[in-house]
C-alpha positions as CSV (number, residue, x, y, z in Angstrom):
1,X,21.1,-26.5,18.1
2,X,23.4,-29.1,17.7
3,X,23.2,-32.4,15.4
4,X,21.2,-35.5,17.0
5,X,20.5,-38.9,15.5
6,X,17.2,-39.4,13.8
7,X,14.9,-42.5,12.8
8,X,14.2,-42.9,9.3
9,X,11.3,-44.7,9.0
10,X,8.8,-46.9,6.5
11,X,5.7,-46.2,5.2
12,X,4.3,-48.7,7.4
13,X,6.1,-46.4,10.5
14,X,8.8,-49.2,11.4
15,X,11.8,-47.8,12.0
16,X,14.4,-49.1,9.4
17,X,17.9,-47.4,10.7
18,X,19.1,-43.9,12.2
19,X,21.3,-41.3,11.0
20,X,22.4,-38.4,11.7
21,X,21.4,-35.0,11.0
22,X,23.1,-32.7,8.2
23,X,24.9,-30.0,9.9
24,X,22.3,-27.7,8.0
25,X,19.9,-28.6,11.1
26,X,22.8,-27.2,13.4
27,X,22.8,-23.5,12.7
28,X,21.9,-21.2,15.7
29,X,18.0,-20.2,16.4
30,X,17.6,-16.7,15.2
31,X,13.8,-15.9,15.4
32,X,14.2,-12.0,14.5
33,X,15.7,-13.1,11.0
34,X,13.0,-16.1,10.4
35,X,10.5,-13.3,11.0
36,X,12.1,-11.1,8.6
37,X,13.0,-13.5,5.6
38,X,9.0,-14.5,6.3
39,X,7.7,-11.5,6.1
40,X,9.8,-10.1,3.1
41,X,8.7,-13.4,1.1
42,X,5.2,-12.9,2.0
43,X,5.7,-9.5,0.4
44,X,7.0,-10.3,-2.9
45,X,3.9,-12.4,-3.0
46,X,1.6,-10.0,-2.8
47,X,-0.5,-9.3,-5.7
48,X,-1.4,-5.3,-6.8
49,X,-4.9,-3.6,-6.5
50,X,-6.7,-0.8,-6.8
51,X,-9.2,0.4,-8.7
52,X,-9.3,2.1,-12.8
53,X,-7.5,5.6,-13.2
54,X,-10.2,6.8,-14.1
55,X,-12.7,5.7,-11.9
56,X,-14.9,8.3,-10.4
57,X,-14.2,10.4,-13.3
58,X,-15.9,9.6,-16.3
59,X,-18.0,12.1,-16.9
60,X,-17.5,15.9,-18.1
61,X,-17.9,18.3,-15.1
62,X,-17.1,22.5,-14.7
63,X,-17.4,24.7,-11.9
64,X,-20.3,27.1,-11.5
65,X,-18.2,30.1,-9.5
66,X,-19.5,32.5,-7.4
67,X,-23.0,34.4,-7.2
68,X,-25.2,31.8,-7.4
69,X,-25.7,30.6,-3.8
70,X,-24.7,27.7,-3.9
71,X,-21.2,25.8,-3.5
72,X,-18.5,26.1,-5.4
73,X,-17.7,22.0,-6.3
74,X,-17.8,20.7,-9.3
75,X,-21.0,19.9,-11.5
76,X,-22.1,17.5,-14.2
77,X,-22.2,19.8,-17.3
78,X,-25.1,17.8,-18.3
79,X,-27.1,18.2,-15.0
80,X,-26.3,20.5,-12.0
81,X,-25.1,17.1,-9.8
82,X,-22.0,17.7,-7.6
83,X,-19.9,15.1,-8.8
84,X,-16.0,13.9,-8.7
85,X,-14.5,15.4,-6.0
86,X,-14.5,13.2,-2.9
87,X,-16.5,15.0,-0.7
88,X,-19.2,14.7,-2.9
89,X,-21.8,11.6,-3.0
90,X,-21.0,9.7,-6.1
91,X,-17.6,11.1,-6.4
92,X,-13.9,10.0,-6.5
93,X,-12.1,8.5,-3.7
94,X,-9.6,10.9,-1.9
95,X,-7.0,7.8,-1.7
96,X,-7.5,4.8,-3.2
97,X,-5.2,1.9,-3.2
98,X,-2.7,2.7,-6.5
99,X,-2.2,-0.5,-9.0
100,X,1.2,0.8,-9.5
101,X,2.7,0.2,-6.0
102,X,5.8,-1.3,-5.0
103,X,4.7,-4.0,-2.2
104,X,8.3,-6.1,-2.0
105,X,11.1,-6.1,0.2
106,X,14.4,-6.5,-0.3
107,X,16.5,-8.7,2.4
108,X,20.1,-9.4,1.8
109,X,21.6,-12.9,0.4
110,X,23.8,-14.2,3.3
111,X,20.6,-13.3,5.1
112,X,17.8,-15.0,3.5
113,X,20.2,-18.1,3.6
114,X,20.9,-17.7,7.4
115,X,17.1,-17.5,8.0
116,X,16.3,-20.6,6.2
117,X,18.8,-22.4,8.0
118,X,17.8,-21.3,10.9
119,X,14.1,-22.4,10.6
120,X,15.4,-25.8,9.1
121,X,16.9,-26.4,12.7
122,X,14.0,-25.5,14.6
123,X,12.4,-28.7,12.7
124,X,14.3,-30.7,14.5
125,X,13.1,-29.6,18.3
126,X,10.4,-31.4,19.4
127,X,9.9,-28.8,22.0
128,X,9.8,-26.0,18.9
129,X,7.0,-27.8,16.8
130,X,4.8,-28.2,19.9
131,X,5.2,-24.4,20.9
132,X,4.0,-23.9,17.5
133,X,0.7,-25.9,18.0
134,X,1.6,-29.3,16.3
135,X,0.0,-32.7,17.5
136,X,1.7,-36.0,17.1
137,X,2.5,-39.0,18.6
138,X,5.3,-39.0,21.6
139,X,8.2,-40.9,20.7
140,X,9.0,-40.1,16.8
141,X,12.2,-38.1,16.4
142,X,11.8,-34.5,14.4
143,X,12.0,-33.8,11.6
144,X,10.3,-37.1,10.6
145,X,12.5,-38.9,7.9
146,X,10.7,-41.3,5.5
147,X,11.9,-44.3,3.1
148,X,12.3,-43.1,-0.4
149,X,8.7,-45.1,-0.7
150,X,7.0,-42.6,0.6
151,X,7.5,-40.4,-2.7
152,X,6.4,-42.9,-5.4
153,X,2.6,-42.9,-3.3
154,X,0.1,-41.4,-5.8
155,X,-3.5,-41.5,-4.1
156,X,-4.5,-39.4,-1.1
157,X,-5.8,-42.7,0.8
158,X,-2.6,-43.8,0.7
159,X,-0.7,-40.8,1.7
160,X,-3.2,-40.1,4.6
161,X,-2.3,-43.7,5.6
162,X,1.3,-43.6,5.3
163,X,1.0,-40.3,7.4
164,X,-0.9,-42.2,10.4
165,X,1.6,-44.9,10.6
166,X,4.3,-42.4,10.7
167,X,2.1,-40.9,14.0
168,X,1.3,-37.3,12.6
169,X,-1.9,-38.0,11.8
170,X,-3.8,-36.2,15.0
171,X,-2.2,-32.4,13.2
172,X,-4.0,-33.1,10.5
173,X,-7.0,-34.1,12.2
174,X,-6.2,-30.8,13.8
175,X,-6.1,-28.7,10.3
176,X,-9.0,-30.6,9.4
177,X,-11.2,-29.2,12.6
178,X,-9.7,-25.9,12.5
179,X,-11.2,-25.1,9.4
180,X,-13.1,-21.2,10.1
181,X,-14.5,-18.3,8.7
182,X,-12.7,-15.8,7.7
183,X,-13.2,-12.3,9.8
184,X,-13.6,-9.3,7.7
185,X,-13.9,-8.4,4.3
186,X,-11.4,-11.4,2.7
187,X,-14.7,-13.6,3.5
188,X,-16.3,-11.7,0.4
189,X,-13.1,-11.9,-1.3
190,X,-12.8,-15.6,-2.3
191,X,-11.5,-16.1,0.7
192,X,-13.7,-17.4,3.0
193,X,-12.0,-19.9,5.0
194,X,-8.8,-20.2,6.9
195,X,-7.1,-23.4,7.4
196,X,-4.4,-24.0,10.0
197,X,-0.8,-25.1,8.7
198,X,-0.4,-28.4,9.2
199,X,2.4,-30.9,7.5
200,X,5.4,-30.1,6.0
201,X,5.9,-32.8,3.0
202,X,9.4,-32.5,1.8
203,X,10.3,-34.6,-1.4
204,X,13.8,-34.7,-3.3
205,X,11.7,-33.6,-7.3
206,X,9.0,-31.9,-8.2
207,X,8.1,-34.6,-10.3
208,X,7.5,-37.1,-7.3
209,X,3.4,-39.0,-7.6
210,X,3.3,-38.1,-3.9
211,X,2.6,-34.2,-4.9
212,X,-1.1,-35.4,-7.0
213,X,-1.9,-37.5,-3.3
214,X,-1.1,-34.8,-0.8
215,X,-2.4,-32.0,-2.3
216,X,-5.4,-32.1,-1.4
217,X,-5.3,-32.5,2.2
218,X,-6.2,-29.5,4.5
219,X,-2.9,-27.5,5.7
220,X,-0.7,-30.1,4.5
221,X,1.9,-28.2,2.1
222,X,4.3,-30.6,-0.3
223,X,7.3,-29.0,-1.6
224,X,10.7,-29.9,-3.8
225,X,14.2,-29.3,-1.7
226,X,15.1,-26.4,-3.8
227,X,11.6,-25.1,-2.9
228,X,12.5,-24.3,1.0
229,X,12.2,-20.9,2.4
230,X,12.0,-19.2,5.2
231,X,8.2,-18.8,4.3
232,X,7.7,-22.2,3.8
233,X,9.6,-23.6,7.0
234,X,8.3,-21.2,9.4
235,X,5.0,-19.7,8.1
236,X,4.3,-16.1,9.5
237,X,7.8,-16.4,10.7
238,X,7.1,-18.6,13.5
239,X,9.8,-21.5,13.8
240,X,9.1,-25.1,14.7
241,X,6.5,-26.2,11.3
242,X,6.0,-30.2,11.9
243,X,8.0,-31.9,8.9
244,X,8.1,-34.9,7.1
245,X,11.3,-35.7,5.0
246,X,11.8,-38.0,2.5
247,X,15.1,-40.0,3.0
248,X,16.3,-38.4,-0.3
249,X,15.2,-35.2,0.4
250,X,17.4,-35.4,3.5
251,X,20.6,-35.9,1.5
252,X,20.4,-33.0,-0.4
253,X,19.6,-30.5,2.2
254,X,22.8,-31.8,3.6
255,X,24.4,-30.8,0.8
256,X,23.8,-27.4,1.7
């Protein structure tokens, strides 16, 4: 993709000046290793389960043999219950998940650095973000760039304003609608709802006010610079996530 000129904007949406893009935004489009970075990311965050050791197995139990006419599977030595193996009611599970295992994934340096950089470009195709299901306003240039003002906004009223003058205010009206119930199990697993990704908020600190006003609005995700990954840019490795940068925030991802 090669560099354009952007807008940089106000938090009113004037446009102020335009600049042009970082060469970071110009690396080549390389979905296979987006989807890979993704996917090892999503990995490393996944969280262990499974159930005790010794679950399905606290109790005493002893085989009966042959010559009684009956099977040959384990018994309560308190009772004559089958119990523990699983084949029996009340008994073990032949499989279970194990606590102990290894979900991550290793991906190699050079990389996870070429994946990021690739997903950082796709932010800046217009045609990209819409494939991906974004809605915004025709006319503002991707990734949308933003006065350093933007960061210093503490309250969600304002950040949800700043947003609509900036014209990407129908995706989150779109996260906002999208809101569903969760199919399968995860619904009884604290995880009831789904809410579609929406905007990208990418600030130059962690420390910015903006992060206490934006994070409460549906799919909107607010992150530091050296915060961006492939997981982040392109979630479920699929390029093109609508962006909001702030103007200093621009700077040093184009010292990169």
């Amino acid at each position: 993709m090669a560099k354009n000129s952007v807008n940089i904007y106000s938090v009113k949406g004037d446009i102020v000046k335009s600049v042009e893009l970082p060469s970071a935004f110009s690396a080549d489009y390389r979905p296979d290793i987006i989807h890979r970075a993704a996917i090892a990311e999503q990995a490393n965050r996944r969280q262990p389960y499974g159930p005790s050791p010794k679950a399905g197995m606290r109790h005493a139990v002893s085989q009966w043999g042959k010559g009684r006419g009956t099977s040959r599977v384990q018994r309560l030595t308190q009772g004559n219950k089958a119990a523990e193996s699983p084949n029996n009611v009340g008994g073990r599970r032949a499989f279970p998940p194990k606590p102990e295992k290894d979900y991550s994934k290793k991906i190699n340096r050079k990389e996870k650095n070429k994946a990021k950089l690739s997903a950082l470009a796709a932010l800046a195709d217009p045609e990209m973000v819409k494939l991906r299901g974004h809605q915004f306003e025709e006319g503002i240039t991707m990734p949308v760039i933003v006065e350093d003002d933007f960061e210093k906004l503490s309250t969600t009223s304002d950040v949800v304003s700043a947003l609509e003058k900036l014209g990407v205010s129908p995706d989150l009206d779109r996260a906002k609608d999208g809101k569903k119930i969760r199919a399968g199990r995860g619904k009884m697993r604290s995880r009831k709802y789904k809410t579609p990704r929406s905007v990208l908020l990418v600030v130059s600190a962690q420390e910015a006010p903006v992060f206490m006003g934006a994070n409460n609005l549906p799919g909107v995700e607010i992150v530091a610079t050296e915060g961006l990954n492939a997981g982040v840019l392109a979630p479920g490795g699929v390029a093109g996530r609508l962006a909001v940068f702030s103007e200093s925030a621009l700077k040093k991802v184009g010292e990169w």
